[in-house]
ROTI-514838 format. One line per 3 residues: number of its first residue (from 1); their letters; for each residue x, y, z of N, C-alpha, C. Coordinates in nm, 2 decimals. Atoms other than C-alpha are relative to their C-alpha. Example, Ala and Ser with C-alpha at 12.3 -4.5 7.8 and 13.67 -1.06 7.14 Angstrom:
BEGIN
1	as	0.09 -0.12 0.00 1.23 -0.45 0.78 0.09 0.12 0.00 | -0.09 -0.11 0.00 1.37 -0.11 0.71 -0.08 0.11 0.08 .
//
This chain:
BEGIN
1	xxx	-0.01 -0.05 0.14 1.32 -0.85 0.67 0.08 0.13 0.00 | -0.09 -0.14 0.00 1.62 -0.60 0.68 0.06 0.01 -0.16 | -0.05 -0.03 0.09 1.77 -0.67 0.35 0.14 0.06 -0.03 .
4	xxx	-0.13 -0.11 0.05 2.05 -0.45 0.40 -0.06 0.12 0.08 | 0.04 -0.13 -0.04 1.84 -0.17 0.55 0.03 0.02 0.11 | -0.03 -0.06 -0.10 1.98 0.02 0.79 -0.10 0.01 0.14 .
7	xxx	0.13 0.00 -0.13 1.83 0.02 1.13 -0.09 0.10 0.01 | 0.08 -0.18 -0.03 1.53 0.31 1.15 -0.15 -0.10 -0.06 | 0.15 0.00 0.03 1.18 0.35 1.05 -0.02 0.08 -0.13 .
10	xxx	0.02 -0.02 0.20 1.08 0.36 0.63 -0.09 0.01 0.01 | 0.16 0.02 0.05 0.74 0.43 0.51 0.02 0.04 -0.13 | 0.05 0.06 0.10 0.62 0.33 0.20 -0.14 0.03 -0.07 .
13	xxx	0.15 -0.02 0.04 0.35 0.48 -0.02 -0.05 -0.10 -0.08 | 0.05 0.08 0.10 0.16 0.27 -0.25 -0.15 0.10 0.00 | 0.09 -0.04 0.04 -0.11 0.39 -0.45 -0.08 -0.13 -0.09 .
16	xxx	0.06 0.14 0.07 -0.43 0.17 -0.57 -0.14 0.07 -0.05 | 0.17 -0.06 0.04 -0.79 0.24 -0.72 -0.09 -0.08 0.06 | 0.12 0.07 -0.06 -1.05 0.08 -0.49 -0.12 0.01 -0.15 .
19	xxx	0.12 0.00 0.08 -1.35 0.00 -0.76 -0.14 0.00 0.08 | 0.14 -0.03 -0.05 -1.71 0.01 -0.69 -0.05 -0.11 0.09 | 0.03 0.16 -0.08 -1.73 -0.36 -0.57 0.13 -0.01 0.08 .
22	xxx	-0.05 0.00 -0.10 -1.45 -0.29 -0.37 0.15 -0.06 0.00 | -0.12 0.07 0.02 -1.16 -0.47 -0.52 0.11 0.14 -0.06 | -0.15 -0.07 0.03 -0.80 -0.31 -0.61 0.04 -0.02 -0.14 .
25	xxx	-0.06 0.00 0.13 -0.66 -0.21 -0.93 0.09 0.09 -0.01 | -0.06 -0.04 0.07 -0.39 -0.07 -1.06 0.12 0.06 0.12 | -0.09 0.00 -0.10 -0.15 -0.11 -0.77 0.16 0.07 -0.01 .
28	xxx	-0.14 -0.06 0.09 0.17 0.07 -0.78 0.09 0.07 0.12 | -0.09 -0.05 -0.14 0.45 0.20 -0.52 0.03 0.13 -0.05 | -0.07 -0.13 0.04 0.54 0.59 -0.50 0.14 0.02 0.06 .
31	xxx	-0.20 -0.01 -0.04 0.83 0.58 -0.29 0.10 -0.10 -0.04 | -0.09 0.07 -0.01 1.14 0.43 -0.31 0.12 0.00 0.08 | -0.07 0.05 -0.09 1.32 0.28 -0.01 0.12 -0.11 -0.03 .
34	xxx	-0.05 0.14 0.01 1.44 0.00 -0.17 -0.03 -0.10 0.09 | -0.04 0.11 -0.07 1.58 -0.32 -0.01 -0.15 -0.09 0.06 | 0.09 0.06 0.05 1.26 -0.50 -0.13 -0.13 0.03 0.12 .
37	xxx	0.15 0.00 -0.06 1.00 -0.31 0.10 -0.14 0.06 -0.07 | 0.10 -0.01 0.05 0.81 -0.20 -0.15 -0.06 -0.09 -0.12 | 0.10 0.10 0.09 0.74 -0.49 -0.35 -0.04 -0.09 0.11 .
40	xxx	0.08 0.07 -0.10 0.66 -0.61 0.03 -0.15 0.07 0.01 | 0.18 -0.08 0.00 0.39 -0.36 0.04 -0.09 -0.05 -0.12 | 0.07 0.03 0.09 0.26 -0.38 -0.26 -0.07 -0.16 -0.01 .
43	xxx	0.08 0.11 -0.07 0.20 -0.76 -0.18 -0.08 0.02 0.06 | 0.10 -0.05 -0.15 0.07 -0.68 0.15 -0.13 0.05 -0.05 | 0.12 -0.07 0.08 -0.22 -0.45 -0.06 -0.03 -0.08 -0.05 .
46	xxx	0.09 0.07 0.12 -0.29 -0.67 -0.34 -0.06 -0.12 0.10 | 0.04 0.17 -0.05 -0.35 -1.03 -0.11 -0.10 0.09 0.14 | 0.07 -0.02 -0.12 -0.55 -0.76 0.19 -0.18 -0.03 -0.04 .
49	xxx	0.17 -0.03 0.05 -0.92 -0.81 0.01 -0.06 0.08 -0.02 | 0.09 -0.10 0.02 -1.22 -0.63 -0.04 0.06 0.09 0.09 | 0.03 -0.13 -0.08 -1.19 -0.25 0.06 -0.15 0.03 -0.02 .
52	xxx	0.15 -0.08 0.02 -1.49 -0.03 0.11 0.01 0.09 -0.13 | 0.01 -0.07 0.10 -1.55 0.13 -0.19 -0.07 0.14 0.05 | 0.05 -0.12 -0.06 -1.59 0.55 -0.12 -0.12 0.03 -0.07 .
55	xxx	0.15 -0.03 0.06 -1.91 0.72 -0.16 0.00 0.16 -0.02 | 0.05 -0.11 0.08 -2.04 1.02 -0.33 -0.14 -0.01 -0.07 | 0.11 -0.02 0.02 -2.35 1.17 -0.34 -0.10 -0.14 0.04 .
58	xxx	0.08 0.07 -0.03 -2.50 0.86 -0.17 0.02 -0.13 -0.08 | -0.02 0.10 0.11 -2.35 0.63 -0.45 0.10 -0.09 0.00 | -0.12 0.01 -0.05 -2.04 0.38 -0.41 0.05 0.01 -0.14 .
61	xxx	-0.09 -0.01 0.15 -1.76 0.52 -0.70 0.14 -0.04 0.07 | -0.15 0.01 -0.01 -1.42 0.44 -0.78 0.07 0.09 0.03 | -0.10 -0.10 -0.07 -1.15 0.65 -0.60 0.14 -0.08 0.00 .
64	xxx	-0.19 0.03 -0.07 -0.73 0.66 -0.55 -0.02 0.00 0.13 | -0.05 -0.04 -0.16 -0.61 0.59 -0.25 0.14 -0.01 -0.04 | -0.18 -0.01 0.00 -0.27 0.66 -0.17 0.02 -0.04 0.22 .
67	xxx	-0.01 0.08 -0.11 -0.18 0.42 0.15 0.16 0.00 0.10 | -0.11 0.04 -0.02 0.12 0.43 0.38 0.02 -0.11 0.05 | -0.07 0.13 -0.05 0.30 0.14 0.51 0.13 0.06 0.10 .
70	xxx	-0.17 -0.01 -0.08 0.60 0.17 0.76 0.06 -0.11 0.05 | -0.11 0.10 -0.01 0.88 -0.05 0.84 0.06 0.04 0.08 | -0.17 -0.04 -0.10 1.10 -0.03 1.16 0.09 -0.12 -0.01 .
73	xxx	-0.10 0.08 -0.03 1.37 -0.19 1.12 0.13 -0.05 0.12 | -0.05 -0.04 -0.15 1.55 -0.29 1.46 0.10 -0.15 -0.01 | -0.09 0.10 -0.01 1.87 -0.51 1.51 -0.09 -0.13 0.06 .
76	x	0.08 0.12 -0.04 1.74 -0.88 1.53 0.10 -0.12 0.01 .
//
């Protein structure tokens, strides 16, 4: 999956809301790399399943995460 991208190593944020039961909402990429690796990530996130939902005060709540991804890209 090079697309065009230059040979090296990309990383990729995405941000998502783990909910209380554990599922993903509100998926969304902060960087921009292009050359379609972050509507790879963003895939990659939404199809990974249940997360753990974080805890507080003994209780499981909804939380951001903000997730990296990286990409080497190496002559193939």
């Amino acid at each position: 999956m090079d697309n065009g991208a230059a040979w090296s190593v990309y990383t990729v944020i995405v941000q998502f809301i783990v909910d209380k039961e554990g599922n993903m909402i509100d998926v969304k990429r902060l960087s921009i790399n292009g050359h379609g690796m972050e509507q790879e990530a963003v895939r990659v996130i939404k199809n990974s399943g249940k997360w753990k939902p974080a805890i507080q005060n003994g209780r499981e709540v909804k939380a951001y995460r903000r997730q990296p991804i990286t990409f080497q890209i190496q002559e193939g």
